[in-house]
N, C-alpha and C positions, 0 to 999 in steps of 0.2 A: 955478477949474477944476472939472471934473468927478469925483466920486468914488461910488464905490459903497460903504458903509460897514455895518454892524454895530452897532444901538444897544445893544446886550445882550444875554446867551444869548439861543438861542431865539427872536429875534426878526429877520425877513426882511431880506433883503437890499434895501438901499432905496438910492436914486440922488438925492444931493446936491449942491450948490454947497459949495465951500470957497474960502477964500484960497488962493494958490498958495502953499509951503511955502518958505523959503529955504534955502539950505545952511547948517551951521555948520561950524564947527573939523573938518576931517578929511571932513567930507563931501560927495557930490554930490548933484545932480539930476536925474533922469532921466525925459528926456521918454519915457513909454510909448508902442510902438508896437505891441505886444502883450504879453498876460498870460494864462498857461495857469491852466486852473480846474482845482486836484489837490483829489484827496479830503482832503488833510489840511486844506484848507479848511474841511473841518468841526469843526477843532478851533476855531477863533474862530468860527463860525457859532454852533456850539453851545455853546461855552465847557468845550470839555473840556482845555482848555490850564491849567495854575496860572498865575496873577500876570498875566492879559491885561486892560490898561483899555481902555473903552469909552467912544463910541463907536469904531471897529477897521476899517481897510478888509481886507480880505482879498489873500492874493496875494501868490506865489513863485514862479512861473516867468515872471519880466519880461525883456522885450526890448525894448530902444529906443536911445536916444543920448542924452551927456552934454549937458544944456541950460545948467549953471551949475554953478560948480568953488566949494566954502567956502574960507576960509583953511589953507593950509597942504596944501592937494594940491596932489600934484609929478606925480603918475603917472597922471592922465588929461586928458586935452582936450577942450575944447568941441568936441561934435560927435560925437564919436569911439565908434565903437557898442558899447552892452556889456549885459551882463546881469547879471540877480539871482537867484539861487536859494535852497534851502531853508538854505546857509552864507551869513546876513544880517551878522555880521560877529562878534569876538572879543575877551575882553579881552588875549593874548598874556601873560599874567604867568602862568597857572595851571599846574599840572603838563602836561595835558594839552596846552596852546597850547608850552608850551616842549621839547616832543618833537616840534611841528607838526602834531599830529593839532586842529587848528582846529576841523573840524566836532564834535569830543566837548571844546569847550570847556566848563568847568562854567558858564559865563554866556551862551553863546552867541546871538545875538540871531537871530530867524527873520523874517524881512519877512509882514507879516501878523498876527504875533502879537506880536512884541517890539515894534514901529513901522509905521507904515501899510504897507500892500505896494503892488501893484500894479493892481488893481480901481480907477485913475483915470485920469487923463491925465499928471500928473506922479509923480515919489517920492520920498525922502530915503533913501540909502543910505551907510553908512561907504565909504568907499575900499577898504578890505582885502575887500568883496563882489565888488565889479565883476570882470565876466569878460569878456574881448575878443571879440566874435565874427567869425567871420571872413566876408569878406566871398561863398564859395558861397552863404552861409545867409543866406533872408529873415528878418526876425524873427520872422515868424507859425512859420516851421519852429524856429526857435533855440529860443523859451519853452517846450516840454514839454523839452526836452533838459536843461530846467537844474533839471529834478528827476526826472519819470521816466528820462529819456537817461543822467543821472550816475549815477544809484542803482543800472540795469542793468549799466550799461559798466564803473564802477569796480567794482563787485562782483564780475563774471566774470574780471577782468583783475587779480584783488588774488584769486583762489577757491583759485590753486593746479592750477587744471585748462591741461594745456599741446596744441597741434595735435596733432588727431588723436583727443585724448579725445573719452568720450563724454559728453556735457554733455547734459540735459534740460530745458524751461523748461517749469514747471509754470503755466498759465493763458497765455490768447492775449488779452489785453484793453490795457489802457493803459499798461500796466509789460511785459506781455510779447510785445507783438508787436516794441517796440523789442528786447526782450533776444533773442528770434529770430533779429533781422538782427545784432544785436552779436559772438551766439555763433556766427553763420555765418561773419560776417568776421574773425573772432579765429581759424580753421581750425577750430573743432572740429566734432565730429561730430554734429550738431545736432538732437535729438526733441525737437518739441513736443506738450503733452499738454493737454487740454481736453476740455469734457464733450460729446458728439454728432459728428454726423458733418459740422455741416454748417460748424465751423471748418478742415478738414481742409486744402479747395482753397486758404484764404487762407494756411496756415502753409507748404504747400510753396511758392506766389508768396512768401512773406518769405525762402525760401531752405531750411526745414527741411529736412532728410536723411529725414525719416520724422516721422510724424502719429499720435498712439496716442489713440483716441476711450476716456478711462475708462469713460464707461457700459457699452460693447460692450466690453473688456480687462478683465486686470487690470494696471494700466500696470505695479506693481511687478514682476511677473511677466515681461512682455517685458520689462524694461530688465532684467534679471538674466539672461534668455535672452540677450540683446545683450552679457553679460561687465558688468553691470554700472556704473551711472554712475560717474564721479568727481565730477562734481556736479549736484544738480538747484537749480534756480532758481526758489524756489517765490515767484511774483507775486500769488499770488491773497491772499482774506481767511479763507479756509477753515483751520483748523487741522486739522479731520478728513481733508480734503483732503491735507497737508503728510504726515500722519502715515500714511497709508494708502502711502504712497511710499519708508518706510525701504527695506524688504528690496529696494527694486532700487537701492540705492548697490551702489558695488563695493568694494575693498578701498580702504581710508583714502579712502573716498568719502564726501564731504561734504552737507548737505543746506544749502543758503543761504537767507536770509528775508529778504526784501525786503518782501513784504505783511504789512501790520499787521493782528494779529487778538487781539482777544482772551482768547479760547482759548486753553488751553495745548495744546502740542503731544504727542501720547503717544508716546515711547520706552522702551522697556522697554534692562538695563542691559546685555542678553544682544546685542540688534541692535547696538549699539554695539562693543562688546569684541570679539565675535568677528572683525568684519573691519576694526576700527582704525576704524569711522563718526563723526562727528561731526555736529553742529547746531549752526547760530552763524547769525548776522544780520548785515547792514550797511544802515550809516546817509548814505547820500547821500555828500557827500564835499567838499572843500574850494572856493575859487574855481578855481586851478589843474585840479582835478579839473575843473572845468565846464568850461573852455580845451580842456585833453585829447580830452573827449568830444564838444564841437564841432569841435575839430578832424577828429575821427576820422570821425566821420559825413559830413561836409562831403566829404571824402579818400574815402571807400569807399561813398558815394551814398545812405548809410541816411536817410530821412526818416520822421518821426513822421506818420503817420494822423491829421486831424485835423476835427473841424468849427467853425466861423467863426463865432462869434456877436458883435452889435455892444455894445459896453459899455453901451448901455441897457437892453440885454435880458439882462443877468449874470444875474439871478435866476433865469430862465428856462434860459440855459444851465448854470448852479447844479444847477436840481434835475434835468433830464437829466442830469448827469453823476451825483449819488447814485441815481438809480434805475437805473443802467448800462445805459441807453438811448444813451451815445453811442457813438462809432465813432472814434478811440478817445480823442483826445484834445480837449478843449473848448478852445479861444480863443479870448479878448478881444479885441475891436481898437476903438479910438475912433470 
C-alpha cells in the first residue's frame, strides 16, 4: 500500500510503499477514503509530540470503511463506514476512562502520533475509535468533522450557553467557520469576529447574526454594547487575540479555547470576579462525540469548506495548510 510517512522531526513528508498492515486482537482496518490534514499534524511532522517513534504516518480525521475485523471484534463489519479522529483509542482502567471522559485518558492513543494514521490507503485502529458515519455524509465531508466538527460542536454544546444567548466565534478559518454554522443551529445568537472586512460576506452566508471586522472595532466593546457574550469561541492561535476579548463576556460569561497557542492568555483577577467570567478549554471529544456531531451536521446541512488534494501530493497540501493558505479545510483522497 501507499503511505505517506515521517522519517524524523523536521524532516518532509515523503510517499512510500509498505506492507498492508493486519488487524490484531481488538482491532480494525480501515480502508481510507479520505484524511483531513489538521494543524496538529505538525506535532509528528515536527516532533513536538513526547514518546512518538519514527518513521510516523500522520493523520486524524479519517474516513473510509471497515476492510478487515482482528480477533475479537463484535461491533463492526466488513464494509461498514466509519471514522477516526483525534480520540485513537483508551486504556479504560484509569481514573479518567472510568468516569468515561476517554478523550483525557492518561494514555490516550492519537492516530498519527501514537500509530500510523491516515496519510495512506489503509490503517489500524482499536475498535473503541471507530465512529459510524452516516450515510447523508460523503467521506471527503465526514474527515474534518472528526476533529475540527467535534472540537466546535462538542464544545458549544458542553459551553453552558442555551438558545437565544449571545455566543461569539472568535476567527472564521478551519475551526471556525464550522463553529459559525454549529452556533447558528444550536439557536443562539450568533457574531463572528475576524480581522478586515473582507471575511464579513462569507460569515453572514454561514448563518452569522452579525460580522465585527476587529481592525475597524473594538469587538470587546460591541459585544458588551450587545449585553455581553456568554460565550466566545476563540479558534484562532492568537493569545493576544483571546485576551483582547475578556471585557465583552457578560456576566458568568465564559471565554472557550479551542485554538492552540502558546501564549499565555492575560486576564487580570479583577475581569473575572467582577461578572463571575471564566477561561477554560476543550479538548475534542470521545468516538460517540464524533457520531453526535456527524450526526448533527448531516441533520441541519452544515458542511466543512474544503479543498481536495490527491495523497501524492500530501506534502503539498501539508504546507498550504501551515501557511493558512487554504480555504478552509485540506483533504486527502487516494
Amino acid at each position: 500500500m501507499r503511505a505517506v510517512q515521517v522519517l524524523k522531526p523536521g524532516s518532509p513528508l515523503e510517499l512510500v510503499e509498505r506492507p498492508m498492515p493486519e488487524p490484531g486482537p481488538g482491532k480494525v482496518r480501515v480502508k481510507v477514503e479520505a484524511c483531513g490534514i489538521c494543524h496538529s499534524d505538525s506535532f509528528t511532522v515536527e516532533g513536538h509530540y513526547p514518546g512518538i517513534l519514527y518513521p510516523r504516518v500522520p493523520g486524524h480525521e479519517i474516513a473510509g470503511h471497515v476492510d478487515a475485523l482482528g480477533p475479537g471484534v463484535t461491533a463492526w463489519r466488513v464494509g461498514q463506514r466509519v471514522g477516526v479522529g483525534w480520540h485513537g483509542g483508551h486504556c479504560g482502567v484509569c481514573a479518567n476512562c472510568r468516569r468515561g471522559d476517554f478523550v483525557l485518558c492518561v494514555v490516550m492513543q492519537v492516530p498519527g502520533i501514537a500509530y500510523d494514521g491516515g496519510y495512506a490507503d489503509y490503517m489500524i485502529a482499536p475498535q473503541e475509535a471507530l465512529a459510524a458515519i452516516p450515510d447523508d455524509l460523503t467521506a471527503i465531508e465526514a474527515a474534518p468533522l472528526l476533529c475540527a466538527g467535534i472540537t466546535t460542536f462538542n464544545s458549544l454544546r458542553n459551553s453552558g450557553a442555551g438558545p437565544g444567548d449571545l455566543v461569539a466565534i472568535l476567527g472564521i478559518g478551519g475551526l471556525g467557520h464550522l463553529g459559525v454554522q454549529f452556533a447558528v443551529k444550536m439557536g443562539f445568537n450568533t457574531v463572528a469576529i475576524a480581522r478586515g472586512p473582507d471575511k464579513a460576506k462569507l460569515a453572514l452566508e454561514l448563518g452569522a447574526h452579525r460580522y465585527i471586522d476587529s481592525e475597524a472595532e473594538d469587538a470587546a466593546k460591541v459585544l458588551a454594547g450587545l449585553g455581553g457574550a456568554k460565550v466566545i469561541l476563540a479558534t484562532v492561535t492568537n493569545a493576544k487575540a483571546m485576551s483582547a476579548l475578556i471585557e465583552g463576556l457578560g456576566v458568568d460569561g465564559k471565554l472557550l479555547v479551542v485554538g492552540v497557542s502558546p501564549e499565555p492568555i492575560g486576564v487580570s483577577p479583577l475581569q473575572l470576579i467582577g461578572k463571575r467570567r471564566s477561561v477554560a478549554g476543550w479538548p475534542s471529544g470521545r468516538a460517540s462525540d464524533s457520531e453526535d456531531t456527524m450526526r448533527f451536521s448531516a441533520l441541519e446541512g452544515i458542511r466543512p469548506m474544503i479543498e481536495i488534494v490527491p495523497l501524492t501530493e500530501a506534502a503539498k497540501g501539508y504546507a498550504r495548510m501551515m501557511k493558512g493558505d487554504a480555504r478552509f479545510r485540506v483533504v486527502l483522497v487516494p
